[in-house]
Backbone as CSV, one residue per row, in Angstrom:
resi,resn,N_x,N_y,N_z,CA_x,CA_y,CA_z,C_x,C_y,C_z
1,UNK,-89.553,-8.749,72.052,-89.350,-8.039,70.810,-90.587,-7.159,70.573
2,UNK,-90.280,-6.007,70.479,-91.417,-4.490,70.198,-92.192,-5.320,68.725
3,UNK,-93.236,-4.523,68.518,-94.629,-5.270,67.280,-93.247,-4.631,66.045
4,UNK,-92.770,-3.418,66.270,-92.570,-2.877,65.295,-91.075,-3.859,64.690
5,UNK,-90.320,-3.799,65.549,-89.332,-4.636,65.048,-89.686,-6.279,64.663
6,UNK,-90.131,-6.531,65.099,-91.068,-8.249,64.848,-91.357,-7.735,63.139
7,UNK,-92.646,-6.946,63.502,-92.697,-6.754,61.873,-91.728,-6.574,60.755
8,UNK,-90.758,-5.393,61.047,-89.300,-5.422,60.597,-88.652,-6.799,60.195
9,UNK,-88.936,-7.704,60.764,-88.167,-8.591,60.329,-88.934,-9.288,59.590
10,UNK,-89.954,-9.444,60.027,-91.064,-10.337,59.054,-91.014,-10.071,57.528
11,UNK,-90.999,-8.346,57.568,-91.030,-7.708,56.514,-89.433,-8.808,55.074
12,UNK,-88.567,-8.189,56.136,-86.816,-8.527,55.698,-87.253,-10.140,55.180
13,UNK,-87.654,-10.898,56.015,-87.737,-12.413,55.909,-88.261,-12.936,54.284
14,UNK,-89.584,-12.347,54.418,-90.109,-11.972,52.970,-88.931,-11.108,51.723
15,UNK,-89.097,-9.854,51.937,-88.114,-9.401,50.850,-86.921,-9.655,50.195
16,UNK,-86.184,-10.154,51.002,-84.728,-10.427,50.661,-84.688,-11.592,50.190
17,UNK,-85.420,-12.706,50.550,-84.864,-13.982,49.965,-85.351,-13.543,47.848
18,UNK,-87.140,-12.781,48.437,-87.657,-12.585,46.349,-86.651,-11.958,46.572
19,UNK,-86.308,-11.157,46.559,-85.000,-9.656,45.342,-83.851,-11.158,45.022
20,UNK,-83.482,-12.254,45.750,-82.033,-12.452,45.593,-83.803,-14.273,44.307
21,UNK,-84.814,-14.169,44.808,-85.234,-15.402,43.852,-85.168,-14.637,42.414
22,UNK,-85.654,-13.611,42.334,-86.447,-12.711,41.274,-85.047,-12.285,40.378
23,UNK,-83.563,-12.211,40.937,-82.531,-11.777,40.203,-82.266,-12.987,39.739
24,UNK,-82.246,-14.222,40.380,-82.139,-15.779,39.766,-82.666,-15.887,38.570
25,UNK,-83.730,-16.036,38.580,-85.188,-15.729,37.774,-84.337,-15.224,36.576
26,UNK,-84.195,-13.543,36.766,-83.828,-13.058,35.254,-82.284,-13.966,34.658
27,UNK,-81.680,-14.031,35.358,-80.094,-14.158,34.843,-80.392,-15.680,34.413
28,UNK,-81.333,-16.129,35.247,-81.484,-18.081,33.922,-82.351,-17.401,33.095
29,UNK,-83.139,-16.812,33.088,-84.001,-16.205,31.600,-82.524,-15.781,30.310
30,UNK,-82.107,-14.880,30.808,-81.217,-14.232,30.395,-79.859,-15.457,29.676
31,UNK,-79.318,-16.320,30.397,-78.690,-17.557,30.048,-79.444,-18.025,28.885
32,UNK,-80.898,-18.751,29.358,-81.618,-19.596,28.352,-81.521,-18.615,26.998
33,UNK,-81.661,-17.465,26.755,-81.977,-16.875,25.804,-81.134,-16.016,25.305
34,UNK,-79.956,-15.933,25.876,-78.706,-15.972,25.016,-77.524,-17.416,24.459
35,UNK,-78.342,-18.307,25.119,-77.663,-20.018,24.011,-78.627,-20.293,22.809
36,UNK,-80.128,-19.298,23.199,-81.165,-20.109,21.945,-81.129,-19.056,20.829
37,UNK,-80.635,-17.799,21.335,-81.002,-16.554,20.296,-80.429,-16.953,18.852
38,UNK,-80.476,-16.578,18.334,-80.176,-16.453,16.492,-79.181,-15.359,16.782
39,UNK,-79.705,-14.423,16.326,-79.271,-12.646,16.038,-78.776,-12.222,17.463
40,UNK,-77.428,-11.661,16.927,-76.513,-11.549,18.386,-77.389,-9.901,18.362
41,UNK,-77.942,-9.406,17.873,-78.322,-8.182,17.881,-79.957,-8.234,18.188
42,UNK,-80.737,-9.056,18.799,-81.610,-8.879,19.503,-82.627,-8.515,20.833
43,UNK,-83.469,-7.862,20.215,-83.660,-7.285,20.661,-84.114,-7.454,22.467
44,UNK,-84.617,-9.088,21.861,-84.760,-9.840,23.915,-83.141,-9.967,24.518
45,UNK,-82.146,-9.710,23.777,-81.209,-10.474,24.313,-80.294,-9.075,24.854
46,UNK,-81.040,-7.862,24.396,-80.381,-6.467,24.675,-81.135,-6.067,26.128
47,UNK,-82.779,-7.022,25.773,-83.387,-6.501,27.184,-82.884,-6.812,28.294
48,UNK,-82.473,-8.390,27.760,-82.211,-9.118,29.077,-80.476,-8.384,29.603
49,UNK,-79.646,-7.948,28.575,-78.380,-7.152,29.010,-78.792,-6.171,29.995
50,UNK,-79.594,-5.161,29.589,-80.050,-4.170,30.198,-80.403,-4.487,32.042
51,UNK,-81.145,-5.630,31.709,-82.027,-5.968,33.205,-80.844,-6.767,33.901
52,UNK,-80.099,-7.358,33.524,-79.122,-8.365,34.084,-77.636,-7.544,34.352
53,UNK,-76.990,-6.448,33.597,-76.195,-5.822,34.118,-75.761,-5.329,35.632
54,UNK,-76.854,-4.613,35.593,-76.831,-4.227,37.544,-76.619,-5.509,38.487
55,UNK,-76.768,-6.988,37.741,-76.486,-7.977,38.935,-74.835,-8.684,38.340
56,UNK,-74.721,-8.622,37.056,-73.349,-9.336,37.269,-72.350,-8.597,37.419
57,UNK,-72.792,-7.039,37.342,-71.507,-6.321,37.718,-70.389,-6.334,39.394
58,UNK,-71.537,-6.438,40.429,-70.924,-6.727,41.415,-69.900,-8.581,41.628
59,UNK,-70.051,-8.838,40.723,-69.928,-10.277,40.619,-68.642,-10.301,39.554
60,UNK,-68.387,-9.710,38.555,-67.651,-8.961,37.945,-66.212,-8.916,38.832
61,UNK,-67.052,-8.078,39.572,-65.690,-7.018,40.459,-64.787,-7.822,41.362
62,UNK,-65.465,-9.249,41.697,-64.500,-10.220,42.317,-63.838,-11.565,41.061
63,UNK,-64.257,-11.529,40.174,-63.462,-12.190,39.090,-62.450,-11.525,38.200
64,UNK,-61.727,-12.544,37.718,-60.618,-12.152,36.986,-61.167,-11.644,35.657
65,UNK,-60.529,-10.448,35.216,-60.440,-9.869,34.039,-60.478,-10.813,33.006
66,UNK,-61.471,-10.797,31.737,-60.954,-11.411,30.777,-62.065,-12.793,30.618
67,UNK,-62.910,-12.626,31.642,-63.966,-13.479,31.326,-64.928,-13.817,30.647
68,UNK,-65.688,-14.713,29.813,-66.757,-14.321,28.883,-67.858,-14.271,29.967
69,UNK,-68.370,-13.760,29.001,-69.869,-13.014,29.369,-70.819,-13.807,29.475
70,UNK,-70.905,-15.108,28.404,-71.430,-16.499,29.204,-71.304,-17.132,30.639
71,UNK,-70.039,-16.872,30.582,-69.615,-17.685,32.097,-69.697,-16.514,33.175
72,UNK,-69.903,-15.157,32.766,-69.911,-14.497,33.784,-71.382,-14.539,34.141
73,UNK,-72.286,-14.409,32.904,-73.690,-15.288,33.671,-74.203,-16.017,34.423
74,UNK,-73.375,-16.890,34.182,-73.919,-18.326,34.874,-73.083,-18.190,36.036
75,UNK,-71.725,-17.746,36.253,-71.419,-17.677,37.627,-72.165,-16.805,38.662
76,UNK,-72.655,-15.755,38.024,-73.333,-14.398,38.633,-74.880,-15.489,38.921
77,UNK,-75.685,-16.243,38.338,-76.899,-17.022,38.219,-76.068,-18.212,39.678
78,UNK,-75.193,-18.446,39.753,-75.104,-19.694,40.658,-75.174,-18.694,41.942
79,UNK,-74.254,-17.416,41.896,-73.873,-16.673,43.516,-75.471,-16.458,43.786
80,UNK,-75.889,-16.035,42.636,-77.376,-15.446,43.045,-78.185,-16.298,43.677
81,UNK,-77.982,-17.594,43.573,-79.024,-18.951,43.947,-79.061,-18.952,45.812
82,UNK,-77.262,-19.128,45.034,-76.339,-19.389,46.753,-77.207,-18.329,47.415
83,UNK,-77.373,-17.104,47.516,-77.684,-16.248,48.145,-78.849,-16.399,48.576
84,UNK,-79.962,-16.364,47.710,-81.401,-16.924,47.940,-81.048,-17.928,49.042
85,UNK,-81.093,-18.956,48.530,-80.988,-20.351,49.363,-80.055,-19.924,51.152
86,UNK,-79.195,-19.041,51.195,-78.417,-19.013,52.519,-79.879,-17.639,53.068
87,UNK,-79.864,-16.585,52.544,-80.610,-15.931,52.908,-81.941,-16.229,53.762
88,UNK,-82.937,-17.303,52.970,-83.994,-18.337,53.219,-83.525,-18.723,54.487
89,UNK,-82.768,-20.063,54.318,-82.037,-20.287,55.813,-82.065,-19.330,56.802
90,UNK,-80.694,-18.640,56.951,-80.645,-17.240,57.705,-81.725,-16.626,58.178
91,UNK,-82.628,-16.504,58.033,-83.976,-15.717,58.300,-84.770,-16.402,58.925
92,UNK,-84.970,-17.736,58.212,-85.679,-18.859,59.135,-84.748,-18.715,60.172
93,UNK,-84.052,-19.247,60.359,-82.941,-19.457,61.674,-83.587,-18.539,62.765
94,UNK,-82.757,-16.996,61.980,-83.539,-15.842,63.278,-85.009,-15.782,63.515
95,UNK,-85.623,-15.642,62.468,-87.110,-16.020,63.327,-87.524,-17.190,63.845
96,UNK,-86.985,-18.112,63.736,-87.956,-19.662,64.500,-88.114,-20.290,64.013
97,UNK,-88.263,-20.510,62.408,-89.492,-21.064,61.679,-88.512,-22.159,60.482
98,UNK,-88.731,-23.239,60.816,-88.105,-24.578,60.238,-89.121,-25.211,59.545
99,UNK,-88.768,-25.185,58.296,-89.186,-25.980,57.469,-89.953,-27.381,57.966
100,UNK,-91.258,-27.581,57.415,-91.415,-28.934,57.624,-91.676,-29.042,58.920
């Protein structure tokens, strides 16, 4: 394997699992603080819409119409985990490198 592609992957190995930890991250932020909010019109709970949209929409697009927006959270927060967690795997796998 060429330095450059080695690195390439090293790079991937790293990135992909944060983007799929770091979207986890917001959408349980985002959960926790739309069951504790008060005011359906707040202003953390508009941020967290804002930042969390771009991930449950693809997630959205394979569920049935008509879902709440709670549960489309937390389902969009579980795929996101799944993903992390298979991704992690997956990467270890192709490069070598086993836990432990």
């Amino acid at each position: 394997m060429s330095e450059l592609s080695l690195r390439l992957l090293l790079l991937l190995h790293v990135m992909v699992p944060l983007l799929f930890f770091i979207a986890s991250v917001y959408l349980a932020l985002h959960v926790l603080f739309a069951r504790f909010a008060m005011a359906p019109n707040s202003p953390v709970l508009w941020f967290f819409s804002v930042l969390t949209r771009p991930l449950t929409r693809p997630v959205q697009a394979i569920l049935p119409r008509g879902l709440s927006e709670a549960r489309l959270r937390t389902l969009s927060l579980a795929v996101y985990v799944v993903l992390w967690l298979a991704s992690r795997s997956a990467l270890n796998a192709l490069i070598g490198v086993w836990p432990g």
